[in-house]
MOPAC internal coordinates of N, CA, C and O (Angstrom, degrees):
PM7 1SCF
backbone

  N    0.0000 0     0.00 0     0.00 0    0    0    0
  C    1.4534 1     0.00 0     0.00 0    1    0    0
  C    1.5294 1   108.36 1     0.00 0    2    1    0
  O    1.2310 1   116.05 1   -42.17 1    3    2    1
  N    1.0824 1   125.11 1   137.83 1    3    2    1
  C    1.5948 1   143.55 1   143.61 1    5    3    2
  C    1.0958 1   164.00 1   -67.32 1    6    5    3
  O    1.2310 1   108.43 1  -120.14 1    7    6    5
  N    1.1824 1   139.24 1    59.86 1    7    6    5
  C    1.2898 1   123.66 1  -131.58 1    9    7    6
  C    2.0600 1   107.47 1  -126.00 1   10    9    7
  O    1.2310 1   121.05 1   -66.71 1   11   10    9
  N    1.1377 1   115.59 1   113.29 1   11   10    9
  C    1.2728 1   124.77 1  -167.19 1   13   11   10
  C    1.6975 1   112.07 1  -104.70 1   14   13   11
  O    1.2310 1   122.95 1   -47.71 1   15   14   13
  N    1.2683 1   111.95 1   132.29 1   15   14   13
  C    1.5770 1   114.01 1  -178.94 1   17   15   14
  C    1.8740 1   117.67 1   -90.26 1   18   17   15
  O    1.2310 1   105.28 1   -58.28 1   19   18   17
  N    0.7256 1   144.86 1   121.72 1   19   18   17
  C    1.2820 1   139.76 1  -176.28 1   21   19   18
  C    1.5224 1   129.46 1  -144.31 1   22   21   19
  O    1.2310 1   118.60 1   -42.30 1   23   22   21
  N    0.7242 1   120.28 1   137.70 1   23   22   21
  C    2.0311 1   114.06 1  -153.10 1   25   23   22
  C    1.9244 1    87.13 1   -99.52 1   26   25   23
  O    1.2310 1   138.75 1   -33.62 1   27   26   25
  N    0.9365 1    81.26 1   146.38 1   27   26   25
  C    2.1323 1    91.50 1  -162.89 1   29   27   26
  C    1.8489 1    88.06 1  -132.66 1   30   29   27
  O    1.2310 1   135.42 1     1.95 1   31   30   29
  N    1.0865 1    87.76 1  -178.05 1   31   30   29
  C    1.7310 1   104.41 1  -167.24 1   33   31   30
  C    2.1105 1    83.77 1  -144.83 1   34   33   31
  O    1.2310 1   117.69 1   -41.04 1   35   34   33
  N    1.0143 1   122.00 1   138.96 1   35   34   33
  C    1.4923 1   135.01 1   172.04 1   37   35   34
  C    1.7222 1   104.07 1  -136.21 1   38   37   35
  O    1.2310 1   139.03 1   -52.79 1   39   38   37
  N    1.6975 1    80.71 1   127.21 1   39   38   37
  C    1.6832 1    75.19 1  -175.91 1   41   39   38
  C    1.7201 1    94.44 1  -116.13 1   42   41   39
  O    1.2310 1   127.40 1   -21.81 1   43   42   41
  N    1.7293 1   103.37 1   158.19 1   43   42   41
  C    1.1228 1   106.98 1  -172.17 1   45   43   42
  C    1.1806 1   118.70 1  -160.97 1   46   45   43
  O    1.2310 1   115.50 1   -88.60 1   47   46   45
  N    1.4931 1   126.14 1    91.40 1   47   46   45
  C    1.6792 1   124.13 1  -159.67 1   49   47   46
  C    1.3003 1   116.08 1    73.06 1   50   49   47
  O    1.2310 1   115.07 1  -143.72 1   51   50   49
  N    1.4577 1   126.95 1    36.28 1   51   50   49
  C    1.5263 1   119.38 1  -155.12 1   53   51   50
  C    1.1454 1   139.84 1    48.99 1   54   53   51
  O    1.2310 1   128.99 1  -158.98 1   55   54   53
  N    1.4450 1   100.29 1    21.02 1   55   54   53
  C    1.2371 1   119.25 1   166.58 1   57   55   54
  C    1.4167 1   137.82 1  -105.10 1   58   57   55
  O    1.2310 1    90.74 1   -96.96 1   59   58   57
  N    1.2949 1   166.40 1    83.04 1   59   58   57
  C    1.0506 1   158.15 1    -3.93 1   61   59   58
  C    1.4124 1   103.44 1   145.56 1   62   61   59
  O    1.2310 1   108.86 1   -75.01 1   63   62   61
  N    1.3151 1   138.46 1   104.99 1   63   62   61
  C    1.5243 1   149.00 1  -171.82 1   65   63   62
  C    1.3578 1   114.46 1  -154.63 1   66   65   63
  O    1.2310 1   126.31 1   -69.20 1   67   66   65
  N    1.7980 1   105.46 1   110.80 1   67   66   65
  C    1.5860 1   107.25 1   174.48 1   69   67   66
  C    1.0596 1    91.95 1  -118.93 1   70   69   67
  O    1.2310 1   138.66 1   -29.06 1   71   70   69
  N    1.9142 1    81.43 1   150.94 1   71   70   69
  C    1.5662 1   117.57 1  -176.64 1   73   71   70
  C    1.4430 1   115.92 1  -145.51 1   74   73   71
  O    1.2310 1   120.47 1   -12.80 1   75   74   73
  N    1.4632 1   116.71 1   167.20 1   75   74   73
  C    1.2708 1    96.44 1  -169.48 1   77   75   74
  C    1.9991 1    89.67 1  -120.23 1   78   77   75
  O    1.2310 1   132.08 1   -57.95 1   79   78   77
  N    1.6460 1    94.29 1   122.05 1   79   78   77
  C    1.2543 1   110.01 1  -171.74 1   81   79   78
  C    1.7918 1   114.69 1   -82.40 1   82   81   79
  O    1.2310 1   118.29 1   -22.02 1   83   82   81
  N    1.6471 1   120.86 1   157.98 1   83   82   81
  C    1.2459 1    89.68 1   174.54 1   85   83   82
  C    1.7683 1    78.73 1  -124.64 1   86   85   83
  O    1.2310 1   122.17 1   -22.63 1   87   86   85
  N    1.2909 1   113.44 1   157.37 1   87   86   85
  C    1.5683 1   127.50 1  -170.97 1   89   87   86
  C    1.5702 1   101.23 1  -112.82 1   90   89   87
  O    1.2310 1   115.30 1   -66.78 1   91   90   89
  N    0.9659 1   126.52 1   113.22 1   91   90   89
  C    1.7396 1   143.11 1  -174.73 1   93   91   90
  C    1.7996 1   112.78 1  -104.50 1   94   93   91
  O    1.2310 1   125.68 1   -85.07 1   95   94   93
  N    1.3424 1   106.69 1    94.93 1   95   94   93
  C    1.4595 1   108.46 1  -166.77 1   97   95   94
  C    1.8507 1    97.54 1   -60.63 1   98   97   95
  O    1.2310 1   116.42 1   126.09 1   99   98   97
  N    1.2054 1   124.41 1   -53.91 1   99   98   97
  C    1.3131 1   135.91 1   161.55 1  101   99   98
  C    1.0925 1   117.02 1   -37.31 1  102  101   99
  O    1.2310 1   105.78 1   149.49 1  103  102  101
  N    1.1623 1   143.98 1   -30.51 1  103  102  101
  C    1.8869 1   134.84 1   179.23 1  105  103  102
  C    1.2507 1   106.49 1   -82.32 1  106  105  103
  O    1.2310 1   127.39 1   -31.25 1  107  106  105
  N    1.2431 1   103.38 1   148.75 1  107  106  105
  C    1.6780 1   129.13 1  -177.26 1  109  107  106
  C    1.7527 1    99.75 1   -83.26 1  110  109  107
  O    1.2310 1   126.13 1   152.23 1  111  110  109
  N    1.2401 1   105.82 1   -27.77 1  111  110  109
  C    1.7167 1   105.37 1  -166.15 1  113  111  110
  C    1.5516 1    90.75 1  -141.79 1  114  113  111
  O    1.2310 1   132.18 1   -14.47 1  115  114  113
  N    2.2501 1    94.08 1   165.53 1  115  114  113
  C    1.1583 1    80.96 1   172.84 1  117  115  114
  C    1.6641 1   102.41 1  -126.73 1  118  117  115
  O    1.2310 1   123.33 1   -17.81 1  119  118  117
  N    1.1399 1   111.21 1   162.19 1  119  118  117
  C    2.0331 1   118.90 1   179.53 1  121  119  118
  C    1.2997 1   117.52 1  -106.78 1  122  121  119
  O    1.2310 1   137.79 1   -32.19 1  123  122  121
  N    1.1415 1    83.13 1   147.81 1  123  122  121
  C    1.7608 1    88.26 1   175.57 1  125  123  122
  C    1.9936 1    97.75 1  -134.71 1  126  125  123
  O    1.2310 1   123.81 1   -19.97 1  127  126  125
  N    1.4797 1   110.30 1   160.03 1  127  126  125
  C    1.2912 1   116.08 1  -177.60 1  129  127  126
  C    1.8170 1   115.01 1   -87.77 1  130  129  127
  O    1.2310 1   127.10 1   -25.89 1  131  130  129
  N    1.4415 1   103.94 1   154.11 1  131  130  129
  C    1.8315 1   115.79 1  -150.35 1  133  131  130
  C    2.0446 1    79.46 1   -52.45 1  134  133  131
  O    1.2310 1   126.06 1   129.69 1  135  134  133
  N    1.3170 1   105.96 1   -50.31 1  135  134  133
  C    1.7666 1   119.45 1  -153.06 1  137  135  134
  C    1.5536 1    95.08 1   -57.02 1  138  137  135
  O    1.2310 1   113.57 1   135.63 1  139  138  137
  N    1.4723 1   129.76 1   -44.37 1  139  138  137
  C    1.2645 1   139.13 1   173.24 1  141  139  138
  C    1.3882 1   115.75 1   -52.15 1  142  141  139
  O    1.2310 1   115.57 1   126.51 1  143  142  141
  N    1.9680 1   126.01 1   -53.49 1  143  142  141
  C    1.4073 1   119.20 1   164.07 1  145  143  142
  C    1.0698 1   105.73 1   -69.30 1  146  145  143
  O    1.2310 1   104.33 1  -152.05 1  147  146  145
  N    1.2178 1   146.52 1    27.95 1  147  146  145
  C    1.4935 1   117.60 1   165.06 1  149  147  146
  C    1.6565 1    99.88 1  -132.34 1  150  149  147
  O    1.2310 1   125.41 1  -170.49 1  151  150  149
  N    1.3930 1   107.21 1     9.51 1  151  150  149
  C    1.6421 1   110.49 1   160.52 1  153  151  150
  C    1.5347 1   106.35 1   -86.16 1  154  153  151
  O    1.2310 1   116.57 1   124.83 1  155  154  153
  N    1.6050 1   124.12 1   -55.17 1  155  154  153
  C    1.3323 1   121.16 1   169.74 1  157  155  154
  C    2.0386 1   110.48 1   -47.54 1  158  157  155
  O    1.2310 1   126.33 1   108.12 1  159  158  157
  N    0.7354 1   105.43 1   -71.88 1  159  158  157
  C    1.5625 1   123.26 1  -164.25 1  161  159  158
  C    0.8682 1   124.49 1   136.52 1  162  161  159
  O    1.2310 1   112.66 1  -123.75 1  163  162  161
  N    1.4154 1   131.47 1    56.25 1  163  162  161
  C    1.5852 1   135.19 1  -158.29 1  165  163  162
  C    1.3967 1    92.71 1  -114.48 1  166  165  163
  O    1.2310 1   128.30 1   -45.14 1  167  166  165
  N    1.2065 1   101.63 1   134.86 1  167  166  165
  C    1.8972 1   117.25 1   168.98 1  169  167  166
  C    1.5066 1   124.03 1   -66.83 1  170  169  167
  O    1.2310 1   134.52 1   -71.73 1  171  170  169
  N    1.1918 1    89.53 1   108.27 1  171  170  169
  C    2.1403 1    90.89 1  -172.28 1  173  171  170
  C    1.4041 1   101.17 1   -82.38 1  174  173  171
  O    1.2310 1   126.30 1   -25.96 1  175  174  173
  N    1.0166 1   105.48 1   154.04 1  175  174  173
  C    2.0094 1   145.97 1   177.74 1  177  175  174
  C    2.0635 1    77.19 1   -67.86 1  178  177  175
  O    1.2310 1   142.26 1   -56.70 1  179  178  177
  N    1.8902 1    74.37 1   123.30 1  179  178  177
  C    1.9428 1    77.20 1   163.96 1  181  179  178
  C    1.8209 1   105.74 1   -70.89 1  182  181  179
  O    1.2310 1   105.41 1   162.87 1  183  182  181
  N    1.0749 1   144.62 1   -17.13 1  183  182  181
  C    1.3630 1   147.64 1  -147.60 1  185  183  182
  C    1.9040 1    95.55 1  -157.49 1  186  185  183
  O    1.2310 1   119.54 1   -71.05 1  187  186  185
  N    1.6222 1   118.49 1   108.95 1  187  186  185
  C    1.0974 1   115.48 1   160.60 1  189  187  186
  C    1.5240 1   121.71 1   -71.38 1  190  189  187
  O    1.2310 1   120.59 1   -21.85 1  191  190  189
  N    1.6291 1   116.48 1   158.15 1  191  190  189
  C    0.8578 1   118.66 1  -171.29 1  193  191  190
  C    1.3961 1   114.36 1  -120.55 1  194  193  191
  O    1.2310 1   113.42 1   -60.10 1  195  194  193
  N    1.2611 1   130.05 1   119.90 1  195  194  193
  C    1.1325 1   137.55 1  -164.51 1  197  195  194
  C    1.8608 1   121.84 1   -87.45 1  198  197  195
  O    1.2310 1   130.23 1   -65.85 1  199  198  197
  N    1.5493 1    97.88 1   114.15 1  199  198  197
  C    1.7029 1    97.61 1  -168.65 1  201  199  198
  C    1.4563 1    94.53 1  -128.47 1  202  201  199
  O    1.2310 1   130.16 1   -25.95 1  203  202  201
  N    1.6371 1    98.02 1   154.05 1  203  202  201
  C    1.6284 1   136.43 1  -176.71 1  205  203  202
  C    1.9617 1    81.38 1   -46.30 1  206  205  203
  O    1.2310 1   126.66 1   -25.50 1  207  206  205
  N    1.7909 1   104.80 1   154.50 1  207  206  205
  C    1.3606 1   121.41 1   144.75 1  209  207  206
  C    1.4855 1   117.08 1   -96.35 1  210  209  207
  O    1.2310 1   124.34 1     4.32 1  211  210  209
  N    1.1571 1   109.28 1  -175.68 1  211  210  209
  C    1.5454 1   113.49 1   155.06 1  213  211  210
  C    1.4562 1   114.89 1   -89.01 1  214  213  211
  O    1.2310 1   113.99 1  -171.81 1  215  214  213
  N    1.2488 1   128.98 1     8.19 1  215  214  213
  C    1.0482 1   126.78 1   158.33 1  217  215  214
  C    1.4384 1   111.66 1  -103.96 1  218  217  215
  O    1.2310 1   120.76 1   -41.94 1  219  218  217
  N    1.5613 1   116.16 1   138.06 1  219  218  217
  C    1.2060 1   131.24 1   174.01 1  221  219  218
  C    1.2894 1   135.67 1   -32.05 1  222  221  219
  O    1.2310 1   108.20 1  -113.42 1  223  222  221
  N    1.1464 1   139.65 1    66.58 1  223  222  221
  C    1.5611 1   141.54 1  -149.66 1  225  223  222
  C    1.1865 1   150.67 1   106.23 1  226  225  223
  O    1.2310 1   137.76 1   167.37 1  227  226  225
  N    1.8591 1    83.18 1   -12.63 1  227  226  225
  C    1.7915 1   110.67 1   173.07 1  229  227  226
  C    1.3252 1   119.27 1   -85.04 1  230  229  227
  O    1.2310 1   117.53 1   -41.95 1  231  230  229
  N    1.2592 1   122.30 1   138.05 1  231  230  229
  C    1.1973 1   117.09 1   159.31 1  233  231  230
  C    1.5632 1   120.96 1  -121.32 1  234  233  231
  O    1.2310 1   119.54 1   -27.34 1  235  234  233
  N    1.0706 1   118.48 1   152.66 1  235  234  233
  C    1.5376 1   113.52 1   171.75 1  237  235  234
  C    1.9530 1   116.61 1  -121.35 1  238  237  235
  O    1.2310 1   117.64 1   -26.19 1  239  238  237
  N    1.4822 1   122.10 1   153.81 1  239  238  237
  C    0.9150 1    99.94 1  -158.55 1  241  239  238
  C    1.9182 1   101.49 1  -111.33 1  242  241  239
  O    1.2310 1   125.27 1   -23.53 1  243  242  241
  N    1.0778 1   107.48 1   156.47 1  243  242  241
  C    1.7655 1   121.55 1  -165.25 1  245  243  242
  C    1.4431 1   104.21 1   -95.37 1  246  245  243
  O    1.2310 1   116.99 1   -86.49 1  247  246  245
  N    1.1744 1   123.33 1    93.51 1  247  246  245
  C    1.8609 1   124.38 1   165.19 1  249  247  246
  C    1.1553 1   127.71 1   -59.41 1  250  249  247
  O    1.2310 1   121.72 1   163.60 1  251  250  249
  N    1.8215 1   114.32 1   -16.40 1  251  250  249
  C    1.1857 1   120.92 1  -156.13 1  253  251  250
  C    0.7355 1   121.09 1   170.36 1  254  253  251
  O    1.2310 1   105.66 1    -6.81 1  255  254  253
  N    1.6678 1   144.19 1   173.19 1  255  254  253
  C    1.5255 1   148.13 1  -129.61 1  257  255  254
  C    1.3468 1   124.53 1  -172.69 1  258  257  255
  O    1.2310 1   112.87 1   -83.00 1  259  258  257
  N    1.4021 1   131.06 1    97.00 1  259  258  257
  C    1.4764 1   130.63 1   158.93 1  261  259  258
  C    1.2164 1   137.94 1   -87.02 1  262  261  259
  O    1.2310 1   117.24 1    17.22 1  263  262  261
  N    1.1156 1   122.85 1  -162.78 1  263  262  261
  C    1.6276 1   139.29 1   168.43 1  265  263  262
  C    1.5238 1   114.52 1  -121.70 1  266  265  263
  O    1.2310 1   120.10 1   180.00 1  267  266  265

């Protein structure tokens, strides 16, 4: 597995938000943090949903959902 850190710029409505992303050759999907969708304007899940990590026992929880 691979995993590379890189500070990105996301634009969104003329809006303009850097972050520093980490890129996971191994993940099926990709995440972003609750504090991060609610800098863009992304619509949170009234009720997060809690999914397995790739680490053994961890879980992290899902606010929300794209395309």
């Amino acid at each position: 597995m691979v995993e590379v850190e890189k500070k990105i710029r996301v634009h969104k409505n003329g809006m303009v938000v850097e972050v520093l992303a980490l890129f996971d050759t191994g993940s099926r999907r990709s995440y972003f943090s609750k504090g991060f969708a609610e800098k863009i304007g992304y619509e949170l899940r009234e009720e997060p949903k809690e999914i397995p990590l790739a680490v053994k026992g961890k879980y992290g929880k899902l606010v929300g959902d794209t395309t």
